[in-house]
C-alpha positions as CSV (number, residue, x, y, z in Angstrom):
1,X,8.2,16.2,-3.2
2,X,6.5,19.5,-3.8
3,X,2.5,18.5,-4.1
4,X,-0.6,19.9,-5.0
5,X,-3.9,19.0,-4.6
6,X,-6.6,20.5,-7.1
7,X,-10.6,20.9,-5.6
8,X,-12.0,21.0,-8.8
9,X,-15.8,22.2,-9.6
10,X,-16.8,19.5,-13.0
11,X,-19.1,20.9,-15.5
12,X,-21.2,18.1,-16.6
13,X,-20.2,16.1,-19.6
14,X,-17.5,18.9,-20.7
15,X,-13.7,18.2,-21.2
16,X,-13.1,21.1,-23.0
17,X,-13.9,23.6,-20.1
18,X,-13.2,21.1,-17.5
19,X,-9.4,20.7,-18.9
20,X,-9.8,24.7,-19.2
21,X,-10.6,25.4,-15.3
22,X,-7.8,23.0,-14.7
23,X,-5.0,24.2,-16.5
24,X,-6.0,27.7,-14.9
25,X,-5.9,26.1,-11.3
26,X,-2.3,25.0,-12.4
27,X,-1.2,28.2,-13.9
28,X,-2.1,30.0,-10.5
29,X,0.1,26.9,-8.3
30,X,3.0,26.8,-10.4
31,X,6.6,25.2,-9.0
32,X,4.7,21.6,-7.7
33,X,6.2,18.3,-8.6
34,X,3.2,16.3,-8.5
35,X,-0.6,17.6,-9.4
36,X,-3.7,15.5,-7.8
37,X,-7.0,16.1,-9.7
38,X,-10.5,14.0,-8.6
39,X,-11.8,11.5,-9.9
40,X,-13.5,11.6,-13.3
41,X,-12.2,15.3,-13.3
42,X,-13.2,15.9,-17.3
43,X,-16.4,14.7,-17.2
44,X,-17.9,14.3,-13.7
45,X,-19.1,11.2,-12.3
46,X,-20.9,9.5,-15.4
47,X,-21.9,5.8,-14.2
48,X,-23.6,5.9,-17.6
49,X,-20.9,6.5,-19.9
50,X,-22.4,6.4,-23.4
51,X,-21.7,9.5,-25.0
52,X,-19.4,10.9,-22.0
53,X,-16.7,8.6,-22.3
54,X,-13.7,10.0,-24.0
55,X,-12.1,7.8,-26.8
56,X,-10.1,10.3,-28.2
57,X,-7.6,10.8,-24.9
58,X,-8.2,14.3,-25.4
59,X,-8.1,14.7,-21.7
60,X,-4.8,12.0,-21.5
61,X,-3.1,14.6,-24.3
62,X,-3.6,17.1,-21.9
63,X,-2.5,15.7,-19.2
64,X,0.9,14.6,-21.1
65,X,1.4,17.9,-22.8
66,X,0.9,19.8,-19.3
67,X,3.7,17.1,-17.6
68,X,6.0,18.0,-20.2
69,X,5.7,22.1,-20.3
70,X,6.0,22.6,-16.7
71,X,8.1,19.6,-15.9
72,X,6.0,17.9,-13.5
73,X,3.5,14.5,-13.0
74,X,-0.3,14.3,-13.1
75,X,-2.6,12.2,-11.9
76,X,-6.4,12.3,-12.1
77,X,-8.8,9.4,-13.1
78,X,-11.1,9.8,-16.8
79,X,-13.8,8.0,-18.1
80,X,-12.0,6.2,-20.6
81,X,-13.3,3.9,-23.6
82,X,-11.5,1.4,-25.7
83,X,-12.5,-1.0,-27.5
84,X,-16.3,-0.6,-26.8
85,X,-15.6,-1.1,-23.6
86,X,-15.4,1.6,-20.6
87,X,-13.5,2.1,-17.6
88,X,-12.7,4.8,-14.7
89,X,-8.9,5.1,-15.2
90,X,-6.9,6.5,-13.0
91,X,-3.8,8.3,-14.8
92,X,0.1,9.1,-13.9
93,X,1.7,10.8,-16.0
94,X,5.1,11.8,-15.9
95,X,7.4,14.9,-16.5
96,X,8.5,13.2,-19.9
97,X,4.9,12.6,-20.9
98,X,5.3,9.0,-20.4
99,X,2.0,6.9,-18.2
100,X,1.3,4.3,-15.9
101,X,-2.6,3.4,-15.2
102,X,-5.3,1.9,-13.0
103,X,-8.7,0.5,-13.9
104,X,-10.6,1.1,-10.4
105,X,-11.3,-2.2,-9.0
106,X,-14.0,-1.6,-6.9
107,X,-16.9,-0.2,-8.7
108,X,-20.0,1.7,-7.0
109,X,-22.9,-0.9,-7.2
110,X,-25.3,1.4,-5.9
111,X,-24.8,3.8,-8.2
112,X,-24.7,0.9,-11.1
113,X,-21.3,1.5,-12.2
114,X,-20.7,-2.1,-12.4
115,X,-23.1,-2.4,-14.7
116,X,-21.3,-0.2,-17.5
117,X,-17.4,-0.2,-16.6
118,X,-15.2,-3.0,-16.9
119,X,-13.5,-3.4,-13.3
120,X,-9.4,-3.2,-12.9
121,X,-8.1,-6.5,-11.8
122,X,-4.2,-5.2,-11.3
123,X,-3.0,-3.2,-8.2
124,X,-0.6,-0.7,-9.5
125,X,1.8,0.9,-8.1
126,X,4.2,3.7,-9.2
127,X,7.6,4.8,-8.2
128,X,8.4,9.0,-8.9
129,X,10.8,10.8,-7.1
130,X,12.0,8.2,-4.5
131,X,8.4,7.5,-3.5
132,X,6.1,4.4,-4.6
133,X,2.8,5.5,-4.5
134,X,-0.2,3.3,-4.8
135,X,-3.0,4.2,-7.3
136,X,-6.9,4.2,-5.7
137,X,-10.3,5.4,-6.8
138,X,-13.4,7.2,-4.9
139,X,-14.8,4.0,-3.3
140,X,-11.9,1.6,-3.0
141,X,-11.2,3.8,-0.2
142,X,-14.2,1.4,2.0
143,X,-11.6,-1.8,1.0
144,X,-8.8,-2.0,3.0
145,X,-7.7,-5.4,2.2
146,X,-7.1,-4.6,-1.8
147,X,-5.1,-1.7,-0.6
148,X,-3.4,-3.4,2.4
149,X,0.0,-1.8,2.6
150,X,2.2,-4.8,1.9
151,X,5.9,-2.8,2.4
152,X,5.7,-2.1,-1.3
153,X,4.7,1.3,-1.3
154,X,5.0,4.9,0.7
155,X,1.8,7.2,-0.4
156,X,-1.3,6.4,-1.6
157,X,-4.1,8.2,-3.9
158,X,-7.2,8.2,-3.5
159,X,-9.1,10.7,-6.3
160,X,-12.6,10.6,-5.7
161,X,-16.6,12.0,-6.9
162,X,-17.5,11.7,-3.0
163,X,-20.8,13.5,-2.4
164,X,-21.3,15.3,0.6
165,X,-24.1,13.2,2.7
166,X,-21.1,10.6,3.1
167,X,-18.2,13.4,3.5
168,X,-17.8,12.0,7.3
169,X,-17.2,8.2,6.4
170,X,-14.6,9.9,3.4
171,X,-12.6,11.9,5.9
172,X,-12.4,8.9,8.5
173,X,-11.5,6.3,5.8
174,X,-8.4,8.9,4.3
175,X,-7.2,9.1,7.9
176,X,-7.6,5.0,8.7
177,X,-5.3,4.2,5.5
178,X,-2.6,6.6,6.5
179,X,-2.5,5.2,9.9
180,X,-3.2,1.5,9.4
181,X,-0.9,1.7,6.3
182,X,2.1,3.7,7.9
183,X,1.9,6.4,4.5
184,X,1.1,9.6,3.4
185,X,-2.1,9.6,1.8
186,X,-3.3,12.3,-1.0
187,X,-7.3,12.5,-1.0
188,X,-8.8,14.6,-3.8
189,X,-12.1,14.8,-4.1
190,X,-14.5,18.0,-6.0
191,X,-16.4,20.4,-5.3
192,X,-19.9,21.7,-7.0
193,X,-23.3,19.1,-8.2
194,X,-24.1,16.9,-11.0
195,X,-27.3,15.9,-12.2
196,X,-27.6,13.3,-9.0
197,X,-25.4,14.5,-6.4
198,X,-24.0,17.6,-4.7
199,X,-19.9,17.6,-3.6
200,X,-18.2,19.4,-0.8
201,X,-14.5,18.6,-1.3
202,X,-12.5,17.5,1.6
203,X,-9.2,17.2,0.0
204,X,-6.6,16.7,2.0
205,X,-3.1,15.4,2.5
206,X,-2.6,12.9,5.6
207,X,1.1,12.2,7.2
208,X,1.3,8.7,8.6
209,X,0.7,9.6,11.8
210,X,-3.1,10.8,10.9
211,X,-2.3,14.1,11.1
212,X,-3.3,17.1,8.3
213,X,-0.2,18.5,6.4
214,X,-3.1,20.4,4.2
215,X,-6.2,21.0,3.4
216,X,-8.4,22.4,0.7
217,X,-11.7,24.5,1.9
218,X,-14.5,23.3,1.7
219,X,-17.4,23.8,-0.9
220,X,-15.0,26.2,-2.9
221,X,-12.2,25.4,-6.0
222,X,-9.2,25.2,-4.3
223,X,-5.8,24.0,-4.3
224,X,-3.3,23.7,-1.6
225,X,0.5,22.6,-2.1
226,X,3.1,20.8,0.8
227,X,6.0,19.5,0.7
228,X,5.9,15.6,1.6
229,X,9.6,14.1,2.8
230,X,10.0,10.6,2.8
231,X,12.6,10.6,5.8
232,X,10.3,11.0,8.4
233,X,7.9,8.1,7.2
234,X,11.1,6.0,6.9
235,X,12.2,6.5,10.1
236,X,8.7,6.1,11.8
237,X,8.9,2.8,10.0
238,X,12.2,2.4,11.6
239,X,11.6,2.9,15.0
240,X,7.3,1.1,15.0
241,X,7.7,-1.6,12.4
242,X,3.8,-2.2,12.1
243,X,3.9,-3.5,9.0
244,X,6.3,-6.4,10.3
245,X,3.1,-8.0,11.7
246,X,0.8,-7.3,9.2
247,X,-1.6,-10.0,8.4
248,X,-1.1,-11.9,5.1
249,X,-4.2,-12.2,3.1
């Protein structure tokens, strides 16, 4: 599966240009099967939604329009609201514009998020070309029981607004859940500042083993693609059955 990560740079509280800088980032990466954006990736990182929210899916339209014309999936997380009430959703969309979501779970208390977004409850998971891939966001990456690897899926996604001061416990958490989970593991995170924070990126792809397939530089927008094959993971699996004596929570 022919991947792409996307190190965006989110201007504050603006979808329109936001989805603009995206699109562009695609245009120039053509030919991927599956496009990772960051978390909150038309908006920025609004723990105080009001007004920033999008209820018109403008962003989801996008998203489903882009799938469709260039015959690939997307995932990124928006701030969604519905029905008066608000949540950080993490999108996948497919080629045929169809989508599978997940409310994040664990919202940022320090930040206050909690206090404005309704928390995600279900663990999703979904299945595109002959991976499952399990659906994270920005801080449930410090939770490893929620995403404990239970043999139902391959590759996880973690899409994230993960300032820079904590950029260390970031890249040592993506590499943890790759090797503790035995699967690849896509961590997007962006690039640039927003009215509380500053962002560095350190987006990256993560074999099973730990080890980088790719990475995105630092401080800049940036994408980098790789190829991910299942066989190797499966036959890792094969030969060091880890997850055979997993704990059961």
């Amino acid at each position: 599966m022919k991947t792409t990560i996307l190190q965006t740079d989110i201007v504050w509280a603006n979808p329109q240009e936001n989805i603009q800088n995206a699109e562009q980032l695609i245009y120039e990466n053509q030919g991927a099967d599956l496009y990772v954006l960051p978390e909150m990736f038309s908006t920025g990182f609004a723990t105080q939604p009001e007004g920033i929210a999008e209820s018109d899916y403008l962003s989801l339209n996008w998203m489903k329009a882009t799938a469709q014309k260039h015959s690939c999936a997307i995932a990124g997380s928006i701030a969604t609201e519905e029905n008066g009430k608000y949540y950080n959703r993490l999108y996948f969309v497919f080629p045929d514009g169809s989508e599978k979501h997940y409310d994040k779970h664990h919202l940022f208390t320090y930040s206050g998020e909690d206090k404005h977004f309704v928390a995600g409850q279900e663990r999703v998971i979904v299945e595109y070309q002959g991976f499952r891939i399990l659906l994270q966001v920005c801080y449930d990456l410090r939770f490893p029981v929620f995403s404990r690897n239970r043999k139902d899926y391959d590759m996880a996604i973690y899409v994230a607004s993960w300032p820079t001061v904590r950029l260390k416990a970031w890249l040592t958490l993506l590499h943890a859940r790759a090797i503790e989970n035995q699967c690849y593991i896509i961590g997007v995170n962006r690039t640039g500042d927003d009215p509380t924070c500053s962002y560095s990126g350190g987006s990256e792809l993560i074999d099973p083993w730990g080890n980088i397939i790719a990475a995105c530089e630092r401080s800049k927008v940036n994408a980098v693609t790789a190829d991910i094959n299942i066989e190797p993971l499966l036959e890792f699996r094969r030969q060091f059955p880890v997850l055979d004596d997993r704990d059961i929570f």
